[in-house]
N, C-alpha and C positions, 0 to 999 in steps of 0.2 A: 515490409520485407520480413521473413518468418528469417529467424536466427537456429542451427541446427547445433553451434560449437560456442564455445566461448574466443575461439581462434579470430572466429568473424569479427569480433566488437573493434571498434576504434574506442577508444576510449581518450578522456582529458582527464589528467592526473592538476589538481588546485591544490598545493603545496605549499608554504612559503619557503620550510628548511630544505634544504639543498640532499641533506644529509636522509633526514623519511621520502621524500621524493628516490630518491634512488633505491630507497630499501622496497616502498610501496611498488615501484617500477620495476625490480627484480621479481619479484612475489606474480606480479602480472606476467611477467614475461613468462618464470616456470611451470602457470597455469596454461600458456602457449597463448597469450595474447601479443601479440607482436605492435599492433596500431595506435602505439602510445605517443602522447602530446604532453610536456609539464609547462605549467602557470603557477606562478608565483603570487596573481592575486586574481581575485574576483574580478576585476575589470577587465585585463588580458583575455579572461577566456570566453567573456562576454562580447568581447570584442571577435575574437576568432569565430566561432559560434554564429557571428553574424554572416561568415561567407562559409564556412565550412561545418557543419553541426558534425557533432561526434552520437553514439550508442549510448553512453555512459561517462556521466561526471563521477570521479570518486574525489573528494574533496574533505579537506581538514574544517575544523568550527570555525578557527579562528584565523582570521585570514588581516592584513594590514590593512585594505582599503572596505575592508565588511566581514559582515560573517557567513559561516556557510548555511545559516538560516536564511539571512539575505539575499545567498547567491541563488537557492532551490526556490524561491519566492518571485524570482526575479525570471528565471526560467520560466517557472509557471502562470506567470502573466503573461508571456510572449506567448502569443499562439503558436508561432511557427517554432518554437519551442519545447513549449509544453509537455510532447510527449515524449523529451529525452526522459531518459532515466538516474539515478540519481543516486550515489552510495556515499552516505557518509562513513567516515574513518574518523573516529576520535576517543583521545582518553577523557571526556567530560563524563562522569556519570550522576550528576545533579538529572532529574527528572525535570526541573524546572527551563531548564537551555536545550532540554531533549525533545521537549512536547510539541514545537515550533518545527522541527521537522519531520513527526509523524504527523502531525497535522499536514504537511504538505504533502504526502505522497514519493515520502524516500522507499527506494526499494529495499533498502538493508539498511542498520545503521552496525558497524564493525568497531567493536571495543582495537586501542591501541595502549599495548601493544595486541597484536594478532596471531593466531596461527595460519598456516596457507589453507586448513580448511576452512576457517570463518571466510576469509575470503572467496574461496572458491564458491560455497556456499550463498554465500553473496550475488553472484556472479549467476550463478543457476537460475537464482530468485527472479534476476534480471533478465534472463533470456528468456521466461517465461514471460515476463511481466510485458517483453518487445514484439512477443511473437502470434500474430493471429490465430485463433484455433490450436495454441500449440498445445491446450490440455483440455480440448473436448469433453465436456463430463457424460459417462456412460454410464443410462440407468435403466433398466428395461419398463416398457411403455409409458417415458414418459417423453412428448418429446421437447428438449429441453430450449429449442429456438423460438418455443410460443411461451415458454414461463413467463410471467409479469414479476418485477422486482424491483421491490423499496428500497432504496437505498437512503438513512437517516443518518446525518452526520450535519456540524456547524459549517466545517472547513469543506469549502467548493472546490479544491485542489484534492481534499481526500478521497470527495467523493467520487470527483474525474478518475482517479488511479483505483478506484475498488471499480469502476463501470468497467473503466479498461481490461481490468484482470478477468470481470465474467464476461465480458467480452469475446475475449479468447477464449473463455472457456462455450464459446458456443450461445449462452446467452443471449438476444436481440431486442427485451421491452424491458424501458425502466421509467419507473417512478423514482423523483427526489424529494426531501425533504430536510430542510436545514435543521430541524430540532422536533421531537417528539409531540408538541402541539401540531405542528404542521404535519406530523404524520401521521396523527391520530384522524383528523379531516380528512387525508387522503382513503385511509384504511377505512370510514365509514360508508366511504363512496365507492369503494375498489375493490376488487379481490386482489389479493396476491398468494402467488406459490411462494415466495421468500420475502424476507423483510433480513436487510443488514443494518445494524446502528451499532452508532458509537455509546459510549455511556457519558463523559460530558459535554452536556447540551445546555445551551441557556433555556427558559420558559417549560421545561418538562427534559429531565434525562432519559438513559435508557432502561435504567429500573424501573421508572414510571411508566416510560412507553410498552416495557413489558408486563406490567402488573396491569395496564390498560388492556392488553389487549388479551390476557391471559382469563381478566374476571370481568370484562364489559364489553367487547368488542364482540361482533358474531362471526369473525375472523380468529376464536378463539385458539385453532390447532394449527395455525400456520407457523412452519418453523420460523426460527429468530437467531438468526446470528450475531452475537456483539465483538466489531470489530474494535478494539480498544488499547489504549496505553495505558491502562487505569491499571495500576500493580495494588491496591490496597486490599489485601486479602478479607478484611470485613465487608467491603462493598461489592465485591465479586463474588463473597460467598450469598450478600443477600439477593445477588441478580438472580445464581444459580438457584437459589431458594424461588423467585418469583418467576420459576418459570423458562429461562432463556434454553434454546436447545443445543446451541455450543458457544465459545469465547474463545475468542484469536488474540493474539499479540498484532499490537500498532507498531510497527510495519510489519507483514504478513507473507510467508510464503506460499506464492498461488496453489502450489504442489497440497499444500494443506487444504485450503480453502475448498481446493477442491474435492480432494476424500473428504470434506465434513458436508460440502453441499451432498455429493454420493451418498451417504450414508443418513441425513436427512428426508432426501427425498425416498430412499428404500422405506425408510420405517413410516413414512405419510403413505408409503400404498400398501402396507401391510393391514 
């Protein structure tokens, strides 16, 4: 189902305070979301979920009976599942309790307290992320349903939600690869128009995957996107140094991804 408003969403509000639940609930509402459910815990809404899926989980960390690393883990095991979407809302801002749900494929993660445009924002992210084709990338003579594309990352949930997102964008061949050794094998046998990775990987990251293929691979001018949570500004200025042709933030707005594939593939046909 292609999503045109944010009006459309059902959404499941995971809560435990009575008190953010109604605040977070009002915020949705003035957005004009009307199709709201609240849960008090991870089990409840895993249980609902089971007869009735909703568009959008927006859920707290820290919940009584799990957390909300738990509950987006536990989504993306179910198949039939899987492809809800997923917002977290929380004031944790340790990197270390954050990394567990960009690795899974959150569509936002919403600092609390909020303003209505982070949320809203959020929410955007999310109708793209639900919607087939909803951001088609337009680039003249290329055509972009035959591209081949790498996708390297550890987390098999991240990688599901970045295929998803070029998905929509038009997109239709992919290549995976869990860590930069395994990409490298792929890459000596393959051509590709794009290659996305993450930068931590076990047995080879994405500095190395990019200094591979920048000074030994014959794949040497394929662009490289690193899609990452990695905020150390010495290890991202050394990516940028070896090479990489842009860096996203872990979790990603498609709206982005998409101007950067755009703008990518312009300057490989120049």
């Amino acid at each position: 189902m292609a999503f045109t408003d944010v009006k459309e969403l059902t959404v499941y509000v995971v809560e435990p305070s009575h008190v953010q639940a109604r605040f977070i609930t009002g915020h949705l509402k003035s957005l004009g979301v009307e199709n709201i459910e609240i849960f008090t815990d991870g089990a409840a809404v895993l249980t609902k979920m089971g007869s009735k899926q909703p568009d959008v989980v927006v859920s707290s960390l820290y919940l009584p009976d799990m957390t909300g690393t738990d509950l987006i883990y536990k989504i993306r095991a179910n198949p039939v599942l899987k492809g809800i979407a997923y917002i977290l809302i929380s004031s944790e801002t340790n990197p270390r309790y954050l990394e567990s749900i960009r690795q899974a494929g959150a569509c936002a993660i919403v600092p609390k307290p909020f303003e209505p445009l982070q949320l809203y924002t959020a929410l955007m992210s999310t109708l793209d992320y639900l919607s087939p084709d909803a951001l088609r990338v337009e680039t003249d003579n290329v055509d972009v349903e035959n591209l081949h594309v790498l996708i390297v990352d550890d987390s098999s949930s991240a990688r599901g939600f970045i295929r998803r997102v070029l998905e929509n964008l038009g997109i239709r061949h992919f290549s995976e690869a869990a860590n930069g050794k395994e990409a490298v094998t792929l890459i000596d046998e393959v051509e590709f128009d794009l290659i996305f990775t993450d930068y931590n990987m076990p047995e080879m990251d994405g500095k190395e995957l990019v200094e591979y293929i920048r000074l030994k691979s014959w794949q040497s001018a394929v662009p490289v996107l690193m899609i990452s949570s990695e905020h150390n500004e010495g290890r991202l200025a050394s990516v940028q140094q070896a090479g990489v042709s842009a860096i996203c933030d872990k979790p990603f707005e498609p709206r982005m991804v998409k101007g950067l594939i755009e703008k990518m593939l312009a300057q490989r046909q120049v």
